[in-house]
Each structure stands twice: as structure tokens, then as C-alpha cells.
N, C-alpha and C positions, 0 to 999 in steps of 0.2 A: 374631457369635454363635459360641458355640464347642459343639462335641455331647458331650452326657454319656452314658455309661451303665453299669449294673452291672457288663459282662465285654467286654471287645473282646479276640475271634481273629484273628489274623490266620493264614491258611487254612483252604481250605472240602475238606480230603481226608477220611480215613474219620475220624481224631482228632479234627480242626477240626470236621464235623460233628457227629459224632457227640455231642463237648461242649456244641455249640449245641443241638441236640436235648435233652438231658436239662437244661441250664439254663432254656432256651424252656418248656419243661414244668414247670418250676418256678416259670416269670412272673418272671423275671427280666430285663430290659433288654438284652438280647445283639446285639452288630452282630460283623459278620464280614466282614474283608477280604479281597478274592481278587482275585489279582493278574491271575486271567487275565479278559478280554470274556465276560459273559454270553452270546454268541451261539455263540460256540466251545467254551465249558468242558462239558469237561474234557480237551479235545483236547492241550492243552502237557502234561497233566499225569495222561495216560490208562497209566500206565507199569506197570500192574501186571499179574500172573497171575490174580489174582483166585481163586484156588480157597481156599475156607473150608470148616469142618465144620460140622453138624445143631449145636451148642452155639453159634456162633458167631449159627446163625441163629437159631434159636429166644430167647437171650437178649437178641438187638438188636431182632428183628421184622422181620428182612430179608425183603420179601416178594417170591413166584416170580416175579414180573413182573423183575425182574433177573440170573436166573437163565439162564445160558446151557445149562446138563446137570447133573444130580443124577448124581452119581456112585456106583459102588459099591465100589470096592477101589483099595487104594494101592501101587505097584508100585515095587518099587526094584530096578534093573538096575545089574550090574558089565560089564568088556567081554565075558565070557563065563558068566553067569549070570543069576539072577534071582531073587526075591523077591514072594510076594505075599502081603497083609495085606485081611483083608476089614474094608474102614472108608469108613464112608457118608462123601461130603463131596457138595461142591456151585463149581461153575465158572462166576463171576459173570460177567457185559458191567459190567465197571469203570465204563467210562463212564454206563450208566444206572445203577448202585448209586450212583456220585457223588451224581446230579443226585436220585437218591429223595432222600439224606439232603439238601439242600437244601429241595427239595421238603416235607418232612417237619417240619421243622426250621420255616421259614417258616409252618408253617399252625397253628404253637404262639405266631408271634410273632418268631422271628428274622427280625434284619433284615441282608440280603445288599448290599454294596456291591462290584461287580465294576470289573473295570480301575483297581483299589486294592494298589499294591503298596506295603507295609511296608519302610520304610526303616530307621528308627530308634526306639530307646523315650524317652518324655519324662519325665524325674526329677525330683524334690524333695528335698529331705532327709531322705523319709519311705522313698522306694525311687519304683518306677515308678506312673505315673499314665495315663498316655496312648500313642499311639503316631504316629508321622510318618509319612505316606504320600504318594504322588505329588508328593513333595518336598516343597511347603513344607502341604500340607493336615495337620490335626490332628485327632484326638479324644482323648478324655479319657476314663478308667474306673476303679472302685475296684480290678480285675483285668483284667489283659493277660495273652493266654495267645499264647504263638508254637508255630503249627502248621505252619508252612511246609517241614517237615522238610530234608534235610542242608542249603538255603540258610541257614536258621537267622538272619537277621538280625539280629532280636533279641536271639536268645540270646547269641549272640557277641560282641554288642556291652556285654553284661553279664558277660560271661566265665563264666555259668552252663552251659551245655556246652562240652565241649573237641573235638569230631570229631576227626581223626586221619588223613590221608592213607593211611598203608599200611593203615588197617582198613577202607577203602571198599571197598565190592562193587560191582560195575558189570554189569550185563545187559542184553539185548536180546530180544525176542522176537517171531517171527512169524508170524500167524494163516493159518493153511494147509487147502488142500482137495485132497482123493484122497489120501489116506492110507489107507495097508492097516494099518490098526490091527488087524487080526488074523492078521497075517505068520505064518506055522508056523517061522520059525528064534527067533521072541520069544513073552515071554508077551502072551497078549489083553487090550488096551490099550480093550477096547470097555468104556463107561463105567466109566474108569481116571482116575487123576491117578499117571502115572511120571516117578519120580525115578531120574537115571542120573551112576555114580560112574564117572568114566573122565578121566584125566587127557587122553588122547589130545583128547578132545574140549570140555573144560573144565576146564584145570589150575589146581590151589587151587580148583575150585568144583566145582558140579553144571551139568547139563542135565536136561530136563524135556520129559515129553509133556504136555498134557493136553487129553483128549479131549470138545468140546464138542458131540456130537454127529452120527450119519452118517459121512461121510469127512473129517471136520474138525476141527482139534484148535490148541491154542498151543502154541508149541515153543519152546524157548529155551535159553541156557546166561547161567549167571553164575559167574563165577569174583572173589574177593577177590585181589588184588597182594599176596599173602603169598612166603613162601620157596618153598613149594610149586608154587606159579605159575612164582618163578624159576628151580627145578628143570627144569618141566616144560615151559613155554611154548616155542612158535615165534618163533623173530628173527623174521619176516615179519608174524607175524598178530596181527590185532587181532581184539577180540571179533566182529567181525560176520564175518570170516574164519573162526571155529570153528564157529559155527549153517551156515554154505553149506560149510563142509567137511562138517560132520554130515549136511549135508540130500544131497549129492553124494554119498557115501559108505554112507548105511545104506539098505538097500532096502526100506525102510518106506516110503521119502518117494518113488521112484522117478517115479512119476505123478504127486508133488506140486508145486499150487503157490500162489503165495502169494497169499493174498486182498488186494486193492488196500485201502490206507490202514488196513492192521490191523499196523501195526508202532507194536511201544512198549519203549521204552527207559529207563533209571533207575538211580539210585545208592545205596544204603544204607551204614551201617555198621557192625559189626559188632567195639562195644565194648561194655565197662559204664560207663554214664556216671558221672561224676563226684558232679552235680550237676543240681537237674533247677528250680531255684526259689529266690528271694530275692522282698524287701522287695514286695508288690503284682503277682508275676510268676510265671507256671509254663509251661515247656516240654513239649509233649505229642509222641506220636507220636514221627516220624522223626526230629524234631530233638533229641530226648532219646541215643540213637537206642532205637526199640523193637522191631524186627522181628527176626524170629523167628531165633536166631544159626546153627540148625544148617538148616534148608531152606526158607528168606526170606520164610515164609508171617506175611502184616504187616497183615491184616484185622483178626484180632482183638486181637492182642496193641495197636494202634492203636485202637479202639474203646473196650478195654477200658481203655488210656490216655487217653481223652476224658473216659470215665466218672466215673476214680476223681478228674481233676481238679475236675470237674463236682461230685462230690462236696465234694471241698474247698472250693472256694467257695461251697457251701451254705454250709458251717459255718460261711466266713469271716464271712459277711454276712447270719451269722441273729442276731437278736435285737440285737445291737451291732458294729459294721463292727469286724473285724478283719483287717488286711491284712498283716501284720508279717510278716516273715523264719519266724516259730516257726510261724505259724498256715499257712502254706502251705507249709513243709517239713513237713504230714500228707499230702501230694501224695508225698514225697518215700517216705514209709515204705508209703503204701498200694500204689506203682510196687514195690517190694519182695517186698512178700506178695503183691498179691493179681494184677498184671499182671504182673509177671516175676519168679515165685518161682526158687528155686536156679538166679539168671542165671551164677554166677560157676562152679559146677560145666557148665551147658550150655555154656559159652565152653571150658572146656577140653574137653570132648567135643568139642566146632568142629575144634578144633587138631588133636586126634588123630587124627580123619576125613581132617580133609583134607591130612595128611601122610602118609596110608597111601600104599601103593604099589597100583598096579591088581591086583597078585596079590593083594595084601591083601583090596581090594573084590572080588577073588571065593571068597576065605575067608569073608571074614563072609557074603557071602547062603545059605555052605552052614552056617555056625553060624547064621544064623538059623534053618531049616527046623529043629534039633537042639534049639533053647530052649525054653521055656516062650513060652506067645504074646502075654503081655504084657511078655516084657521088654525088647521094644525100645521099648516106649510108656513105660516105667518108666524107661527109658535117656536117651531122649527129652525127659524128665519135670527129668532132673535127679539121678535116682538114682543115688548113689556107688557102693551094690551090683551094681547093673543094668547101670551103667557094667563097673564091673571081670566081670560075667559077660562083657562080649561081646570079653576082653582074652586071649592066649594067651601061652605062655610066649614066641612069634616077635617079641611086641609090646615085648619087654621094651628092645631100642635105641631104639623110636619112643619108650615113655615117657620113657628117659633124656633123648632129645633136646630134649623136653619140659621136662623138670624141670631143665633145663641155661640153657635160657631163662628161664624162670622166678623161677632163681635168681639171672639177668644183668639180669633187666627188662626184656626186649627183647618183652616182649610186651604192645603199646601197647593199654592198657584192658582187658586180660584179670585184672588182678589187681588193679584199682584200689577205693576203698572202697567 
């Protein structure tokens, strides 16, 4: 006997569910493979920050039971400054937002196959039909979506994404308690989500407080292996070397320490894809890549990529089965507008950021207090304008260096179509 049905995911993360969710609700035949044991998930794959905003929630239905701290302000820190933005968000427990969308998903009719790792996709002459798993096991579907993000099996093996070794971003993070989040030499970090530009502490990236409550918070840095990295990085250290240099170092953390088994780690990247779908197949989430390029926030931008695939194969498989190359590169244009609109100006925002120098990061948080108060969210956005207000005439060798690459191609998936 072989299993049939409308849509097989292969992964059950915020994308993978989140697709099963809105197909499941549409009564449509959906199984979802997930490579880790039901007893532990989402423990291999608990790697995220998890902070999202009030739009994020309110449009998906995430409800407060996975909510670790409502937040009120967004705080972006230079080595010797600060910045504070008043913007409600919300700092999830990853691991029970996982298992809701499961949970969730299931009680519409998805069906979850655990300790089911995706190996390969099964072809015909028409594009993909099915997928391979735990080697020689099979199913069968009018659509196969690979959600497994940078592993990307699938995809890769279709050559519909391209990843990219030097655009991977790599991070770590650790759940922590006695934290004086409200230190008098920094700003007050009490129900905060801080973002901190400082090479010293995460060259080519950011670090991050965020405060979940009490004397407790997740801390981490992620930096991408860009130039900027190579500028600035230690022969010695590796990432987990920069979060215990940070945490030894800043006397926030002094009395802090880490909560047993709250350590999570993970890799994104931080290109524009290529290519996101062919013949019977769509890449969603990470392995498209879709997370957030300028501060890794990968909730929604992932959801919202479940969505619009979710979407797509309504259309494919309303009225009369259409699976074709055409019919599901509407995946392709709706990832465009409506999941990652102006990605190709945010990528060069990326770039600019994090080749500034630290004097630089503590230039901009004093132009910020000086701007109008939207336009680092317009900047953020994508905006050309908003972009060049936060640029000085100091900026003008960082552009050149910029546009000297750009002009060489050396900048892998920032300019691609």
C-alpha cells in the first residue's frame, strides 16, 4: 500500500505548521514529516529567540499560554549609547509555541508523522509527487512543501534554493537568571527586547537581551561570516566564546546565571533566494531563507511564508488539480509582496549596518533621538528615503565600499533576481 494525500511538509517549525494549519482548515489531506521523536520535540530544534509583535499575534491567533513576557519597548544599544523605541512585542517559550501549532493544526485534521526524516523528493515527468523518508519509506502528494529550513533536503536536491555558506548566520543563546535589567550605567531593560551593535561583542552581527520576566531574560549574539566578521573577529573565539565574554564582562550579568537546559543554538541565511518552487513543489520558511535580514526576527516572516504557500495550493487544487511550474510560482510572487516586500533594498541596509564601525553605532543612536519617530521603522521597512535619512556625509567611503562590491558580485545573494 502506498499513502496518498493532498500536501506533504516536511517540517513541523513555525512555516511547516503554520501551512498545516491553514490547509487542515481548509480540509485538505495534509501529513507532516518531522524528523524529530514525538517525546522530545522540539528539543533538537528549540533554537529560537522567539520574540514577535501584537500583528504577528493577533493575525496567526497565537495564544498567551505560550507566551513567556509581553513586552513594551525595543532598545537598541551602541558600546556607548542607546536608543529607546516604545513598540509592544511579545517573548514566546519556542518550545510550547512549536507544539500549539501541532496541537492546533491536528484538531483541524493534520496528520503528524514523528521520527520521519525527509531524505529525498519522488519524480515523474510531471515534477515532484511524493517524498522519501527513513530511507527507503515513501508517500505520495499532489504537493510537497520542504520546511525543514537551511537543511533543506529537498530543496537542494531540486536545485530550487541555492544557500550560500558565507551568508549563513550562526547564533547561540542563553536563558539566564539575576540579571539587573535595570543597571543605572544602561537603559531599563525591564519588559524590553535589546538589540546591541558592538563589534567587540559580535563582529558582522548583533547581541541581544531579552527580558522574559523578573531577573530573567535570553541573551545571545549572532554574527554572519561576512568581511566585517573578518575585520573584526578574534583568532581565538568562537561564538560561544563572545555570549561568556559578554556575560564576564558587562555588569548586568554579574550575579547571573544560566538556567539549566535553556541553551539554543541555530543557523540562518541571510540571502534573496533565487528560486522558491517548481513542477508539484514549494520551499517555505528557512529553507527559502526567510528570516528577518536586518535583526533575525523569523516568526512572522516564517508564518507568513506558510500562509501564502497555503494559499497557493488552495488555488492549485481548487476546482481542477493544477500543479505545474506556473501554478505554484504564485508562491513565488506572493513571497515578494506580501512576505518579504522591498527584501533586496533590506539586504543592502544588512550590509551597511554591519560594516559600520562602533563609532559609527554610536552616531546613529544619537541620529536617531534627532529623526522623526518613524523612520527607523520606515528604514526597517525597506524605505530608500528613510534608508538615505539615517546616512551622513562620514558614510560616504562605507557606501563606496558597498557599491564596489556590488559592482564585483561579491555579494552572494544580495543582488540576485
Amino acid at each position: 500500500m502506498t499513502d496518498n494525500y493532498d500536501v506533504v511538509i516536511a517540517g513541523a517549525g513555525p512555516a511547516g505548521g503554520q501551512c498545516a494549519r491553514d490547509l487542515a482548515a481548509r480540509n485538505y489531506d495534509v501529513l507532516v514529516l518531522e524528523a524529530e521523536g514525538e517525546d522530545e520535540f522540539p528539543a533538537g530544534s528549540n533554537k529560537s529567540t522567539a520574540g514577535t509583535f501584537p500583528s504577528t499575534m493577533s493575525s496567526f491567533g497565537i495564544p498567551d499560554e505560550v507566551v513567556m513576557n509581553y513586552t513594551e519597548d525595543v532598545v537598541l544599544e551602541s558600546p556607548n549609547n542607546h536608543y529607546v523605541r516604545d513598540q509592544p512585542g511579545a517573548v514566546l517559550e519556542f518550545a510550547d509555541y512549536k507544539q500549539w501549532l501541532v496541537a492546533d493544526s491536528r484538531e483541524d485534521g493534520a496528520e503528524y508523522r514523528f521520527d520521519a526524516r525527509a531524505t529525498r523528493p519522488i519524480r515523474d515527468d510531471d515534477g515532484v509527487i511524493g517524498v522519501a523518508y527513513n530511507g527507503d519509506e515513501e508517500v505520495y502528494a499532489d504537493v510537497v512543501i520542504d520546511a525543514t529550513g537551511p537543511a533543506a533536503p529537498l530543496a537542494r536536491k531540486l536545485d530550487v534554493c541555492n544557500l550560500q555558506r558565507e551568508r549563513q548566520a550562526i547564533g547561540v543563546e542563553y536563558e539566564l537568571r539575576g540579571i539587573d535589567v535595570d543597571h543605572p550605567e544602561f537603559a531599563d531593560l525591564t519588559d524590553a527586547m535589546m538589540l546591541r551593535l558592538d563589534h567587540d561583542l559580535a563582529p558582522g552581527g548583533y547581541s541581544w537581551v531579552f527580558h522574559t520576566g523578573g531577573d530573567e531574560a535570553k541573551v545571545g549574539v549572532c554574527y554572519i561570516q561576512n568581511e566585517s566578521h573578518r575585520e573584526n573577529a578574534r583568532d581565538d573565539f568562537r561564538i560561544d566564546d563572545y555570549l561568556s565574554y559578554w556575560m564576564d564582562d558587562d555588569p548586568r550579568f554579574e550575579n547571573a546565571e544560566r538556567i539549566e537546559g535553556k541553551q539554543h543554538r541555530g543557523s540562518a541565511h541571510i540571502q534573496l533566494p533565487d528560486s522558491m518552487s517548481t513542477s508539484g513543489f514549494l520551499a517555505i520558511g528557512d529553507t527559502v531563507p526567510t528570516v528577518d535580514p536586518l535583526w533575525g526576527e523569523g516568526i512572522d516572516k516564517c508564518m507568513c511564508s506558510g500562509r501564502a504557500a497555503a494559499s497557493t495550493v488552495d488555488r492549485a487544487l481548487t476546482v481542477e488539480t493544477d500543479t505545474s511550474a506556473e501554478a505554484m510560482a504564485v508562491y513565488d510572487d506572493l513571497w515578494h509582496t506580501e512576505v518579504a516586500p522591498n527584501m533586496r533594498n533590506r539586504l543592502l541596509m544588512t550590509e551597511l549596518l554591519y560594516r559600520a564601525s562602533n563609532d559609527r553605532y554610536d552616531r546613529l543612536m544619537r541620529d536617531l533621538h534627532q529623526l522623526a519617530d518613524d523612520t527607523l521603522q520606515r528604514a526597517n521597512d525597506g524605505n530608500l528615503r528613510a534608508i538615505l535619512n539615517l546616512l551622513t556625509f562620514d558614510d560616504v567611503p562605507l557606501v563606496a565600499s558597498l557599491a564596489r562590491d556590488l559592482l564585483r558580485n561579491t555579494l552572494p545573494g544580495a543582488t540576485g533576481s
